[in-house]
KEPA-467745 format. One record per atom (N, C-alpha, C, O): residue in one letter; x, y, z. Coordinates in steps of 0.1 Angstrom, whole numbers, plus 5000, padded with zeros to 4 digits. Atoms other than C-alpha are relative to their C-alpha. Example, Ala and Ser with C-alpha at 12.3 -4.5 7.8 and 13.67 -1.06 7.14 Angstrom:
2
A500949885000
A512349555078
A500950125000
A501950125007
S499149895000
S513749895071
S499250115008
S499750225009
***
This chain:
245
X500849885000
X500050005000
X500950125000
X501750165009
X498849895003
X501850294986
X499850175002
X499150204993
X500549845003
X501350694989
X500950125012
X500350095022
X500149874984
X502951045020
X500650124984
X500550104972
X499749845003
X504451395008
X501349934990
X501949824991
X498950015010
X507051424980
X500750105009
X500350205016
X499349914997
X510151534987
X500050164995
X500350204984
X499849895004
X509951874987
X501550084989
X501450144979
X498649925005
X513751994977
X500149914985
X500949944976
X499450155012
X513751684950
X498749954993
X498749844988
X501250065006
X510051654936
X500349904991
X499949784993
X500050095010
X511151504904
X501650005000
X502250084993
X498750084999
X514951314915
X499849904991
X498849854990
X500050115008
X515851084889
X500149885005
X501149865012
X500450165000
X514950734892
X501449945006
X502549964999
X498950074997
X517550524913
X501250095006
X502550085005
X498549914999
X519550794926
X499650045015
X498450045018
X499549924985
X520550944966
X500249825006
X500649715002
X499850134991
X520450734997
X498849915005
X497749945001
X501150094998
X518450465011
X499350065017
X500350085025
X500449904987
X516450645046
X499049955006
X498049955000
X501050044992
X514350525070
X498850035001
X498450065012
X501149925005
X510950635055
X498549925011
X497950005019
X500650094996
X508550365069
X500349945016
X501249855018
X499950044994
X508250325103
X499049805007
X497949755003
X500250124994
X507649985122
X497949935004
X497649815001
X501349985005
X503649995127
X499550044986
X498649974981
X500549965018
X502850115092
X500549854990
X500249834979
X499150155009
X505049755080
X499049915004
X498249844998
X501650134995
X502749555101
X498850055000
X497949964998
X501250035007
X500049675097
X499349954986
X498249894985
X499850005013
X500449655059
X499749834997
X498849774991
X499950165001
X501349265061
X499449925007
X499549805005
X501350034995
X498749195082
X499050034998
X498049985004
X501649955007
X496049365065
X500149874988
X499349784987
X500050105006
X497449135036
X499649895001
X498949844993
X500250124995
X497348835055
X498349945000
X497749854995
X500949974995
X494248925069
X498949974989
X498249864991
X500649995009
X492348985039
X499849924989
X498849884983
X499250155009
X494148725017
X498949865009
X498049795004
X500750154990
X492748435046
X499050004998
X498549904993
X501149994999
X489648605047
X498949924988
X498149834987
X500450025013
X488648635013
X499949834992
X499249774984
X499150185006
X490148265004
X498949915009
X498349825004
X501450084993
X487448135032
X498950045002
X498150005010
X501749975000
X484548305023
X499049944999
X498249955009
X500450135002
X482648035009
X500149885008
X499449795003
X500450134998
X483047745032
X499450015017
X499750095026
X500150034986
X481647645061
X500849935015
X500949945027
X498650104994
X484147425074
X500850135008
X501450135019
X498049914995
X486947745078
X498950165006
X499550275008
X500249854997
X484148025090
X500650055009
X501350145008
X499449964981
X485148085125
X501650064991
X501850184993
X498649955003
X488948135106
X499250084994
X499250165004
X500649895011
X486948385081
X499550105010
X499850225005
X501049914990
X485048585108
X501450025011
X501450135017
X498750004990
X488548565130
X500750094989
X500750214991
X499349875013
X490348755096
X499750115003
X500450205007
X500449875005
X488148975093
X499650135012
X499450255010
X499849904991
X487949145127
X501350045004
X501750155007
X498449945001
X491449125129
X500350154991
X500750274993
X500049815012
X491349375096
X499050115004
X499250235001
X500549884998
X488849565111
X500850105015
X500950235015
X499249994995
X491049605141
X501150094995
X501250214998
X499349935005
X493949685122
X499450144991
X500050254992
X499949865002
X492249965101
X499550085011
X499850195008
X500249894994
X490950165132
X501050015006
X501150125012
X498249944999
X495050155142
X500150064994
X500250184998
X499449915009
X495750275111
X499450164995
X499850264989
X500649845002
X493350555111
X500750075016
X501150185016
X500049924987
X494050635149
X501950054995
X502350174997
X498449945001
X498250665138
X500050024987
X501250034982
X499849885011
X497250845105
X499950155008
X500350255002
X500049934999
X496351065130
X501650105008
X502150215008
X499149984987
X499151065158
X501649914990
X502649914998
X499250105004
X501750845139
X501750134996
X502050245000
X498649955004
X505350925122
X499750104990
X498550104989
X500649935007
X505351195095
X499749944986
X498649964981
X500850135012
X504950955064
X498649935001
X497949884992
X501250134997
X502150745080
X499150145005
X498150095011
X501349924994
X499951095090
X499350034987
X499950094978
X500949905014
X497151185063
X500450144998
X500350184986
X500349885005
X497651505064
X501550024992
X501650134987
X498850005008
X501451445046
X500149924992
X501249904987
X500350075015
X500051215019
X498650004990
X498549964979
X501250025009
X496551245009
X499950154997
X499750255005
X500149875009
X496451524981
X498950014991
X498950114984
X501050015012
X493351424959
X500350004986
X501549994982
X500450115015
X492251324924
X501250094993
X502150034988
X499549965008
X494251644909
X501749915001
X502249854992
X498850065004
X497651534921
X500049854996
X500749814987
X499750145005
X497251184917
X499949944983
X500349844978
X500349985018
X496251244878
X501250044998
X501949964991
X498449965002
X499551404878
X501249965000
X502249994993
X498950094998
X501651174893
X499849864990
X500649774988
X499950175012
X500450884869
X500250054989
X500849984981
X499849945014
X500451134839
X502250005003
X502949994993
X498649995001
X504651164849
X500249815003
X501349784998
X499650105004
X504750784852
X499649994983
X500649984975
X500350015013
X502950774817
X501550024990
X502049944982
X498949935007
X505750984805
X501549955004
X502550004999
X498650074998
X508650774819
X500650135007
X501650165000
X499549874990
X509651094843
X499649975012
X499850075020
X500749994986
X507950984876
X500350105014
X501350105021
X500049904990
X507451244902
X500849915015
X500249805018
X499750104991
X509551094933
X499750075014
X500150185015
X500449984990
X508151124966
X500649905013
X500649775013
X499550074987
X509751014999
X499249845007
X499549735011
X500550114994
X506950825010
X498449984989
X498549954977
X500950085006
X503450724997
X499750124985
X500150244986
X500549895016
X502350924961
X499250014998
X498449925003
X501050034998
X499651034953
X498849934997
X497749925004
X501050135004
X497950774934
X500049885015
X499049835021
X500350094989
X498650544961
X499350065016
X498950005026
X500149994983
X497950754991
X498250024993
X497450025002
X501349975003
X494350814970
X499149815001
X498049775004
X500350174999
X494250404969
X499749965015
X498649925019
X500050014981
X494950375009
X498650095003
X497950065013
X501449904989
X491950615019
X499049914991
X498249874999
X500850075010
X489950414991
X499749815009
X498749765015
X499350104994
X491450105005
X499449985014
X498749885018
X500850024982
X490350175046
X498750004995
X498049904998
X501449994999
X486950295034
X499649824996
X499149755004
X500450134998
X486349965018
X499749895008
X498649845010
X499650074986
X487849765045
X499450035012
X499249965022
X501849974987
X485049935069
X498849974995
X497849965002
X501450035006
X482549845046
X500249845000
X499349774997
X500150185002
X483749465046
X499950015013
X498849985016
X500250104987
X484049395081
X498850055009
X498249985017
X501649994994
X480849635095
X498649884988
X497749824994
X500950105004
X478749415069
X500349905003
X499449865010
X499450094995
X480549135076
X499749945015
X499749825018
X500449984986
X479649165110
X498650005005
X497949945014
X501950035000
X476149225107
X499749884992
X499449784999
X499950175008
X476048915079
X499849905011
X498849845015
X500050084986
X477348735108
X498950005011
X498549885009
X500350004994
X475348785133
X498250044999
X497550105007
X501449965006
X471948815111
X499450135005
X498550125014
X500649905000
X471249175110
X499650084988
X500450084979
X500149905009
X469449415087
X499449934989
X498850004980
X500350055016
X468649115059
X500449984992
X501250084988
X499150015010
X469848985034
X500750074990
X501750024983
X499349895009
X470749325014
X502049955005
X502949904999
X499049994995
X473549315040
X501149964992
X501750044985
X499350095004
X475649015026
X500450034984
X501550004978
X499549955013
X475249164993
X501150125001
X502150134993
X499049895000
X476949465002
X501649915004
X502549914995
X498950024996
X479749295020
X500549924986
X501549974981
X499250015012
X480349094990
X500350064990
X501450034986
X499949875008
X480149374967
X501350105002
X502050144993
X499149964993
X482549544994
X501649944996
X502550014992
X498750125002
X485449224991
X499950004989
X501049984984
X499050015018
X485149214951
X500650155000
X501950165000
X499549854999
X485649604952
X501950025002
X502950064997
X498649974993
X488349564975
X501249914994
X502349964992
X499150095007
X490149244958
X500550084987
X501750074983
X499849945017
X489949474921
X501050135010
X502250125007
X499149944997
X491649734939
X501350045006
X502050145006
X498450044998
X494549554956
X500449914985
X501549924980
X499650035017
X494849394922
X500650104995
X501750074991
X500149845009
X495149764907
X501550055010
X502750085007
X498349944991
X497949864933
X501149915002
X501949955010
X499350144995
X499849524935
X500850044982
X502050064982
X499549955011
X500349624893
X500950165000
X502050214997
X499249835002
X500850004896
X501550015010
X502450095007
X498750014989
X503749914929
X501049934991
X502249964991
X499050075012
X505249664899
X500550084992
X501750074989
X499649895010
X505249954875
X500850095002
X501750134995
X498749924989
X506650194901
X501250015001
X502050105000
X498950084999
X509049964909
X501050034991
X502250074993
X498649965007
X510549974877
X500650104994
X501750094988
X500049875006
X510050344866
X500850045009
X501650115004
X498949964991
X512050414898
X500549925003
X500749935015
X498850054994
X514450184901
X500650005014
X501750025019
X500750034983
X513150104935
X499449845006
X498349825002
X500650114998
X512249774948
X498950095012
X499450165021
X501049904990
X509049944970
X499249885004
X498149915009
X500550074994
X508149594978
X500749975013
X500149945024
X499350034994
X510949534994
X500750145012
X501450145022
X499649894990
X511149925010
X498949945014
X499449955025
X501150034993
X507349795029
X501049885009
X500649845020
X499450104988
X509849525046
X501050115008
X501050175019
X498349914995
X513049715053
X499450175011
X499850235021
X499949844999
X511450075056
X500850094992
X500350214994
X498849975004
X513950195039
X499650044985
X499149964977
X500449955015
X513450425005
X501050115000
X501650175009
X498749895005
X515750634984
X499550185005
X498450235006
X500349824991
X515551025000
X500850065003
X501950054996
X498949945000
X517451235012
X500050025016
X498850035020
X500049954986
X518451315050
X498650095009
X498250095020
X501149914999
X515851535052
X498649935000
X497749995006
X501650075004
X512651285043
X500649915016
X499949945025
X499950094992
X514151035070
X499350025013
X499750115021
X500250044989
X512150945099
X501149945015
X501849845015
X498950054988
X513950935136
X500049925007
X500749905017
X500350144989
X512450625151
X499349964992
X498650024984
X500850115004
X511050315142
X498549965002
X497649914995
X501250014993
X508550305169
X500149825002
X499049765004
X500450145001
X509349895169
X499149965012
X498449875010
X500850074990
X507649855203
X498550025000
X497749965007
X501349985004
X504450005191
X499649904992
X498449884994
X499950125009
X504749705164
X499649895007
X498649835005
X500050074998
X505549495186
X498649925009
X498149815008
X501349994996
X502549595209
X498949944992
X498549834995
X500450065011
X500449545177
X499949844999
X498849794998
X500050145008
X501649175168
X499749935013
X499049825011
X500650094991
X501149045207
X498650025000
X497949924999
X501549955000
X497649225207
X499249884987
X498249804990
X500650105006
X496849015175
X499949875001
X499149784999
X499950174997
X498048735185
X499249945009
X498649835007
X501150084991
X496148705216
X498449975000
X497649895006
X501350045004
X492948765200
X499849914990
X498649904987
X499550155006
X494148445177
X500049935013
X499249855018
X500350144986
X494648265208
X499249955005
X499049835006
X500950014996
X491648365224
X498549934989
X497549894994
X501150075006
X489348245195
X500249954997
X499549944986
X500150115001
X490747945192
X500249895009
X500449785005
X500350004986
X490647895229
X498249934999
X497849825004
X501650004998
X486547965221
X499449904989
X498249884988
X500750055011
X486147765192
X499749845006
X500349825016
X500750145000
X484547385193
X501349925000
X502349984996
X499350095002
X486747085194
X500850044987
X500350144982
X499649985009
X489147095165
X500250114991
X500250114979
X499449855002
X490147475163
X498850044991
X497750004987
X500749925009
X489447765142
X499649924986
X498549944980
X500350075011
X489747515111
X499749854995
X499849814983
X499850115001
X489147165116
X498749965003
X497850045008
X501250064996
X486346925120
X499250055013
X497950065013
X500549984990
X485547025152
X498650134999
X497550135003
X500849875007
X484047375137
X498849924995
X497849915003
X500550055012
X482347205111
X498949915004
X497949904997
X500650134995
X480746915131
X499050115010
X497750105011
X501349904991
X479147225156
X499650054991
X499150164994
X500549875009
X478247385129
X498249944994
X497149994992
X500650105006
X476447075117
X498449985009
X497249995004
X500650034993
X474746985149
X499350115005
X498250085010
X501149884997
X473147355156
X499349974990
X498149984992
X501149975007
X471847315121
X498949865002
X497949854995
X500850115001
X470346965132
X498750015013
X497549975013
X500649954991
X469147095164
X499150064994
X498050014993
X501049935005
X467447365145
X499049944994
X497949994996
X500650055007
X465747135124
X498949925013
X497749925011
X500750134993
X464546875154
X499050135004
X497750135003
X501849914987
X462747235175
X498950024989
X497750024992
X501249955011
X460747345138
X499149835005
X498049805000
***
């Protein structure tokens, strides 16, 4: 998930050139590869019965993770705050019209096609896991379910669409920017670099997830979030239901 503020002194730096700078702090990485994760599992077990409990466990996880990512867009490092990457439709027309043209505008941290994708991107991501959640828990009627699926193709076509344009990037700047989302680390100058990592806020983060992984598969039926065990309660409520009609 790509997009913050172009370097000011260096808007348009030629492709592959300064130093490599600590742009990406330590929460903004994990959240990123856990939204992936997240969304990837989800998506992948929508459809079955057998793996819901793992599908309904995803997907609050991602909802989880975006109200982080909104709360340290607001308070966060200066790359990871909205108000130092999201520029609207004009710049982002602009910055794909200088990819077009093999000149790409270079920006320290997110661009603004991508930082127009990320706000695109959360909104979705609240629209899958509040439907999703209601779905669950039979609220509102069947419209619901439609939205949420509507929500998750949306959202799949548009990590599609940035997973290509981060490829394109990539090689228009002479950037591995898959490999900056691990490291942190992007071409800049002294000046774009962030002074802390923040790893313990991360770290915070990945036990927090984890325990709410533990805990619901703590809560789940015999044979975890994904195994017979699920599947077999799943079975016998619906047999129950049938014996009280």
């Amino acid at each position: 998930m790509n997009a913050t503020s172009a370097s000011p002194a260096e808007p348009h730096a030629p492709p592959g050139t300064g130093h490599r700078v600590l742009v990406w702090d330590a929460p903004v990485r994990l959240f990123h590869w856990l939204t992936v994760l997240s969304f990837a599992g989800a998506f992948l077990t929508a459809e079955s019965e057998r793996w819901r409990l793992l599908h309904v466990t995803l997907g609050y996880t991602m909802a989880g993770l975006v109200v982080f990512r909104l709360l340290w867009g607001l308070v966060g490092t200066r790359h990871a705050r909205f108000t130092s990457f999201v520029r609207g439709p004009t710049a982002a027309a602009r910055y794909l019209g200088s990819l077009l043209r093999g000149r790409p505008e270079h920006h320290a941290g997110h661009n603004p096609a991508g930082a127009l994708a990320i706000v695109v991107m959360l909104g979705l991501a609240l629209a899958v896991t509040v439907s999703g959640w209601a779905t669950y828990d039979g609220l509102f009627g069947g419209w619901v379910e439609d939205v949420h699926e509507a929500a998750a193709n949306g959202m799949l076509g548009l990590v599609a669409l940035h997973v290509a344009a981060v490829v394109l990037a990539s090689r228009l700047h002479r950037e591995n920017l898959v490999g900056a989302m691990v490291s942190g680390r992007k071409i800049g100058t002294p000046q774009d670099a962030i002074r802390r990592a923040w790893t313990g806020v991360a770290m915070l983060m990945l036990v927090a997830v984890l325990s709410f992984w533990w805990l619901q598969w703590r809560a789940a039926p015999a044979g975890g979030l994904t195994g017979d065990g699920l599947f077999a309660a799943s079975k016998a409520e619906h047999h129950r239901d049938h014996d009280d009609d």
